[in-house]
Phi, psi and omega in degrees: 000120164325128188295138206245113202249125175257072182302133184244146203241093142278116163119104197159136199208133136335119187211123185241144194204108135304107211213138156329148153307140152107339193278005195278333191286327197298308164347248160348292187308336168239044170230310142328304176311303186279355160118001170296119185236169185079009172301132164239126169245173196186152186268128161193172193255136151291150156223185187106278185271349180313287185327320173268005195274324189083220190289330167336313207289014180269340193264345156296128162275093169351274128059092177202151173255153183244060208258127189252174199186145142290138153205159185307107210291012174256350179262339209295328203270351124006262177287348187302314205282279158351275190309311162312341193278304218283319192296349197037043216265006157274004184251137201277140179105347189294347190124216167181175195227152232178135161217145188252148168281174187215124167297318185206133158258169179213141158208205165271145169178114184308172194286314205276351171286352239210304236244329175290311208288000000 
């Protein structure tokens, strides 16, 4: 049986980007770009601001993808910045973008990638 090996991750902190329906490949496609990998989207309904727009509010889509990513805390104000760009995200009803510090984290990383870092 193979030795089971677990690598623990620091100085890493969790980035969540709330986005219109449709925006996660733009997304995703450029965090590839930025060397990110391992992005999870997932779908969910917005509430809030809909509600205050009043008759506006038919034209806000509910809607919304969910993409959360690790990235190195030496990278975040970086990639933040980016994902904010691409994401249009000054624009209002376009999302928001959110980052958690992370105490630990854990995954796999194969040895000779493990043995570089």
């Amino acid at each position: 049986m193979a030795k089971r090996r677990m690598t623990n991750l620091i100085d890493v902190s969790l980035m969540t980007c709330v986005i219109q329906k449709g925006m996660a490949d733009t997304i995703n496609t450029a965090l590839l770009d930025l060397g990110v990998q391992g992005a999870t989207v997932h779908m969910g309904v917005g509430t809030g601001v809909r509600e205050r727009m009043g008759l506006l509010g038919v034209a806000v889509d509910v809607e919304r993808e969910i993409i959360s990513f690790m990235v190195p805390n030496d990278q975040v104000d970086r990639i933040f910045e980016r994902v904010f760009i691409i994401g249009r995200l000054d624009t209002p009803g376009m999302g928001y973008l959110y980052v958690t510090p992370l105490l630990q984290a854990a995954t796999y990383i194969p040895p000779n990638l493990a043995d570089r870092a």
